[in-house]
N, C-alpha and C positions, 0 to 999 in steps of 0.2 A: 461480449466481445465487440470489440467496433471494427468494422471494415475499415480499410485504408482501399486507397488507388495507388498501383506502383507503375512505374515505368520499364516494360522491359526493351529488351531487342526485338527484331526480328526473329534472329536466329536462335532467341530464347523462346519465344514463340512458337515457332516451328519444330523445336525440341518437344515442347510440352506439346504440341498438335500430334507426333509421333508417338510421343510416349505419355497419352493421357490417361494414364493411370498414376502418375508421378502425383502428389499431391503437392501441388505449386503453397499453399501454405502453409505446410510442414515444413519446406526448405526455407521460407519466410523466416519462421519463428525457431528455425535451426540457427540462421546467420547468425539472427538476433543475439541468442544463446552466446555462437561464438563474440559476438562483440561486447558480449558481458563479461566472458570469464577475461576478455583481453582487458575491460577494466574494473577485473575483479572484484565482478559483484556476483554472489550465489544468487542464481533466479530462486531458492526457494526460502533465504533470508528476506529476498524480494519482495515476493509473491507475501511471504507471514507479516510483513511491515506493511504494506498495502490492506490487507486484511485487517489487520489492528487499527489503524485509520480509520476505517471503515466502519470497525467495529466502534470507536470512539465518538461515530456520527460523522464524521468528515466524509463530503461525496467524491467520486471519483475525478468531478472539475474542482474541486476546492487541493484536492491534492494537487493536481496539476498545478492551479495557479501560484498555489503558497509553495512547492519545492521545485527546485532543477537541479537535483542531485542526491544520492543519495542521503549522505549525511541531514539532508535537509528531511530528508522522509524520517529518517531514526529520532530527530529532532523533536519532530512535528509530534510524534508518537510517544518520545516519552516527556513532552511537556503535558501533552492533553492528559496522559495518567498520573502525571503528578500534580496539575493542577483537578482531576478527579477525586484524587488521594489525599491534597489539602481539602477540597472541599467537606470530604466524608468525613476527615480528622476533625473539622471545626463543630460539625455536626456533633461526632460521635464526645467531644470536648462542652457543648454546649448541654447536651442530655444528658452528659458527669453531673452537670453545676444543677439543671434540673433537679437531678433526683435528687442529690444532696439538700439542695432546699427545701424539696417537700417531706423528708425522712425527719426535717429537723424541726419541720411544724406540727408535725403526728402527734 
C-alpha cells in the first residue's frame, strides 16, 4: 500500500482527536469506494484487473503510466494475454512443423 498525505480541517481533526479510535483510513478507502460505485466501477473487477497486470509482469508504475481509466486497464490486460496467447500459438505452430519433419525423416 502507498501512503498518501490528505488535507483535512480542523474540525476534522479535532473529531478524530475525540474519537481516535475512528480509523481515519478506513473512511479514506470508504469515500473512495463510494466514488467508484458513482462511476461504476466494482472495486473487485478492480482490484482482479490490477492483479492480472501484474500477474502479466506489468509493475504498479507502468500501470499507472500506460492507463487513466478503466477501460485503459481491461485493455492493457487483454492485449498482454493475447499477445501471450499468439506468442505460445506460434510456438506450439512451430513444434507441429518440427515434429512433422523429423517423423518424416525416421
Amino acid at each position: 500500500m502507498k501512503t498518501r498525505q490528505v488535507t483535512i480541517e480542523e474540525i476534522d481533526q479535532l473529531f478524530l482527536e475525540w474519537f481516535d479510535y475512528i480509523n481515519a483510513s478506513a473512511l479514506y478507502r470508504q469515500a473512495l469506494r463510494e466514488e467508484m460505485d458513482v462511476r461504476d466501477i466494482d472495486p473487485h473487477e478492480f482490484r482482479d484487473l490490477l492483479e492480472r497486470a501484474q500477474e502479466r509482469g506489468y509493475s504498479f508504475d507502468e500501470v499507472v503510466e500506460e492507463t487513466n481509466r478503466l477501460s485503459d486497464l481491461q485493455e492493457l490486460v487483454v492485449n498482454s494475454a493475447d499477445s501471450r496467447d499468439g506468442t505460445q500459438s506460434e510456438t506450439s505452430a512451430t513444434e507441429s512443423c518440427e515434429n512433422a519433419h523429423n517423423e518424416t525423416h525416421q
